[in-house]
C-alpha positions in Angstrom: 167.3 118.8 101.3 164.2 119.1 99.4 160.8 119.6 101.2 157.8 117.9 101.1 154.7 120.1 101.6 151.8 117.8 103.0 149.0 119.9 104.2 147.1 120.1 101.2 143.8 119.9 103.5 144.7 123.1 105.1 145.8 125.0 102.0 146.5 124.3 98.5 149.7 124.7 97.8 151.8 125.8 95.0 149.0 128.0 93.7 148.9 127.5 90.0 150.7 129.8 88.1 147.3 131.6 86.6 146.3 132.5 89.8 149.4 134.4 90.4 149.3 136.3 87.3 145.6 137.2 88.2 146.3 138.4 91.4 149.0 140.9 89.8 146.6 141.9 87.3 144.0 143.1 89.6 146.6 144.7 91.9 147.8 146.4 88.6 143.9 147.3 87.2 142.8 150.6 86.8 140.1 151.8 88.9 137.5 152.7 86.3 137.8 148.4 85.8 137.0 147.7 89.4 133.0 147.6 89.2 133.2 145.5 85.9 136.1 142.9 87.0 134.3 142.4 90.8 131.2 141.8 89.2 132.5 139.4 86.8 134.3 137.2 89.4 131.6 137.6 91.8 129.6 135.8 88.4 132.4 133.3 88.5 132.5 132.0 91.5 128.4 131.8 91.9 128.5 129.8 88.3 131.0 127.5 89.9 128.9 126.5 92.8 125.0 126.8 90.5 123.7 130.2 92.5 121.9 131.5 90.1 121.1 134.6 91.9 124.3 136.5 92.6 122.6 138.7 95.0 122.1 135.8 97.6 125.8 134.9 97.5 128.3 137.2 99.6 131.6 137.1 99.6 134.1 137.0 102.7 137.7 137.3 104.2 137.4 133.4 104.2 134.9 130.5 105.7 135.4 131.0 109.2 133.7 134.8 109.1 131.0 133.5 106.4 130.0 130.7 109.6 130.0 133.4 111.8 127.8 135.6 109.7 125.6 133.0 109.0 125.1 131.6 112.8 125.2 135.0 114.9 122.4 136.4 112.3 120.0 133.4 112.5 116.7 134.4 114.9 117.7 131.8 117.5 115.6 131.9 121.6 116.2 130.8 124.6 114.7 127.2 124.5 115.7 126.5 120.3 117.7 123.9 119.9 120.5 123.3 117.0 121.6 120.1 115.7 124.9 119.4 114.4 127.4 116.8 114.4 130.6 115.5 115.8 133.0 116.5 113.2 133.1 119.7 113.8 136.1 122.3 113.3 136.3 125.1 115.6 135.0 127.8 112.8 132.1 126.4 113.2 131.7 125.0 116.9 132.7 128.0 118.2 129.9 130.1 117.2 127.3 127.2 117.9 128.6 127.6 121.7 128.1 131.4 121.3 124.3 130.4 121.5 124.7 128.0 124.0 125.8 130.7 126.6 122.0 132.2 125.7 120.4 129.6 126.3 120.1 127.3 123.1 120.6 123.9 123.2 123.5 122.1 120.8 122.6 118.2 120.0 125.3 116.4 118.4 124.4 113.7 116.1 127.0 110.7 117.0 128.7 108.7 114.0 127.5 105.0 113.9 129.9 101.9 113.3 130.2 102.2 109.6 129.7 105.9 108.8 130.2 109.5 110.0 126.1 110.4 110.7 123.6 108.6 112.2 120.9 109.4 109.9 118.2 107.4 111.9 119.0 109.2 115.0 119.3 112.3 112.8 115.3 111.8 111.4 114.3 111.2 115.1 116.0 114.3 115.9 115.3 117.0 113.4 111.3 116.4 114.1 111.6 118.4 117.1 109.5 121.7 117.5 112.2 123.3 119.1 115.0 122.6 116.5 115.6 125.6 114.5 119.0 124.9 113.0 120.9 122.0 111.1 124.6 123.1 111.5 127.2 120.2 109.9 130.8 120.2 108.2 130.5 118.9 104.5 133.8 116.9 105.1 136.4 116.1 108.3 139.7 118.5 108.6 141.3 116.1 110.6 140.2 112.7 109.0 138.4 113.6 105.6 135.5 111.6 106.7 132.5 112.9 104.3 129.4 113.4 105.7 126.0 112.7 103.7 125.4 115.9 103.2 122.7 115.6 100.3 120.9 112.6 102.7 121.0 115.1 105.8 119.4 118.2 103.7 117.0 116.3 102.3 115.9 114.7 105.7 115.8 118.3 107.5 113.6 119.9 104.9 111.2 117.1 104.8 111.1 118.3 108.6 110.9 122.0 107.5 114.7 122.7 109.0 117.3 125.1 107.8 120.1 123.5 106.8 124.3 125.1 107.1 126.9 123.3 106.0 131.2 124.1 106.4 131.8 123.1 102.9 135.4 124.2 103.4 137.2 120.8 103.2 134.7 119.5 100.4 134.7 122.8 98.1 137.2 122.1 94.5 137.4 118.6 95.5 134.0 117.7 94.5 131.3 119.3 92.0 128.7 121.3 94.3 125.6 122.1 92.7 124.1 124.3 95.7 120.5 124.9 94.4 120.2 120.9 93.2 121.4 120.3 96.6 118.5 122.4 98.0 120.7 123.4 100.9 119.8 126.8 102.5 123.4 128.1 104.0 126.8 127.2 102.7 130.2 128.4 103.8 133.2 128.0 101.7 137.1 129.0 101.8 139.2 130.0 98.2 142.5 128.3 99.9 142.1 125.6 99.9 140.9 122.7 97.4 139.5 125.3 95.0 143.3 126.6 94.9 142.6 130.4 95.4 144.7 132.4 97.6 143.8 133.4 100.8 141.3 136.3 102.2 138.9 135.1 100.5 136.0 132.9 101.0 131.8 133.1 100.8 128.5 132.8 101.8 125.4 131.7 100.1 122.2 132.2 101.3 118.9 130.7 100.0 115.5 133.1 99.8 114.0 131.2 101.9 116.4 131.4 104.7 115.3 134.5 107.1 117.8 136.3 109.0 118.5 138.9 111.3 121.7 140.6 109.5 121.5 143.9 111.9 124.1 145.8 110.4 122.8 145.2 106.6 120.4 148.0 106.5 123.4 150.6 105.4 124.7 148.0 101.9 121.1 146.9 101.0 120.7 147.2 97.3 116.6 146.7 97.6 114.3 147.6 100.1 113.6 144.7 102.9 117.0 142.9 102.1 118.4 143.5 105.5 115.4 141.8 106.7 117.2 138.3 105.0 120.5 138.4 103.6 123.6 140.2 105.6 126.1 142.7 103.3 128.9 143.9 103.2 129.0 146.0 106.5 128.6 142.5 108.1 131.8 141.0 107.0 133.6 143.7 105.4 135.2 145.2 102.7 136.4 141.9 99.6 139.3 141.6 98.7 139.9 142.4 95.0 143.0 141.0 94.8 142.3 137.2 96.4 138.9 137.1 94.6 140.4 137.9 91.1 142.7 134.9 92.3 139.9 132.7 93.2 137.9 133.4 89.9 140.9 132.5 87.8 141.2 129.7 89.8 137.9 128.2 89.3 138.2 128.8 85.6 141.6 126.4 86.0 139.9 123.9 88.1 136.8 123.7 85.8 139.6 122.3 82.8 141.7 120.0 85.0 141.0 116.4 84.1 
């Protein structure tokens, strides 16, 4: 009996055949290579999603430590209040409730009758003083609902709100231009739609976004970066292999009809 492998929303599956060979290669690569290679795929993968900075994209085990990066090093009080909405997987509803036990307050932004995100109730919402954070998924696990992602940016910096999205179910199956998109936190996974392998994933960070990133004063590569962007002691050590895989991978995609 011949299986059928259906869960191509959870993880891509076979890998293509480039990415395999990749993955060898780095596992085989010499150790003078390293700096060269990592800095190449690192160039990749920011190319891929228009970061044109590659200092303000990090790279993770995978999406669900990049959410928890980004939302446990956000200067969040007592009294702030996120918004987000009700599509949310656990990656990133988890940590959301982390700051609910201090004492933030989580809004979530209903769907209406014809769409995922009520944007009007969203534009009433995001005016408040006390909202510090607009947290959404790109893109529904469980139904593939897509969320207006570009509408909902746009609407929170017109309010002067930070803006995260879960781009994990939307990453590889649509072109993300992250800078045109103007949106200030974005998590992403390599498994999945972009066909990388897995343990490997990223964060990108706008400029603008401050952050609290306690642990990045030991990997800061200039001075007052740990005041902004987290590192590398924050979500560990890459790994080679998978991002070797995901950089081939996004050279594959990039040539696919």
């Amino acid at each position: 009996m011949r299986s059928v492998y259906l869960n191509q929303s959870g993880t891509s599956w076979p890998k293509p055949e480039c990415v395999r060979r990749a993955c060898q290669a780095a596992l085989d690569a010499s150790v003078e290579d390293w700096p060269q290679t990592f800095a190449a795929d690192h160039r990749t993968i920011a190319e891929f999603f228009g970061v044109s900075d590659l200092s303000r994209l990090l790279l993770t085990p995978g999406c669900t430590s990049a959410l928890n990066v980004a939302v446990s090093d956000l200067p969040l009080s007592a009294g702030d209040r996120i918004l987000t909405s009700s599509w949310e997987h656990h990656a990133l509803h988890r940590p959301l409730l982390k700051w609910v036990e201090r004492g933030v307050e989580l809004k979530i932004i209903p769907p209406t009758t014809t769409g995922p995100f009520d944007l009007d109730r969203f534009e009433e919402a995001v005016r408040a003083d006390n909202v510090r954070l607009v947290a959404v998924t790109a893109a529904s696990n469980a139904t593939g609902e897509i969320l207006p992602i570009e509408q909902i940016s746009s609407i929170a910096h017109r309010a002067g709100k930070p803006v995260l999205v879960d781009g994990a179910q939307l990453a590889g199956w649509l072109d993300l231009d992250l800078e045109r998109l103007n949106i200030d936190l974005f998590a992403f996974a390599g498994h999945k739609a972009l066909h990388g392998p897995w343990g490997i994933g990223g964060l990108y960070v706008d400029s603008r976004v401050r952050m609290q990133s306690p642990q990045a004063v030991c990997d800061i590569a200039r001075p007052g970066d740990c005041e902004s962007m987290p590192g590398y002691c924050d979500v560990g050590s890459v790994d080679r292999i998978a991002l070797a895989g995901l950089a081939e991978a996004l050279k594959w995609l990039a040539i696919q009809p």
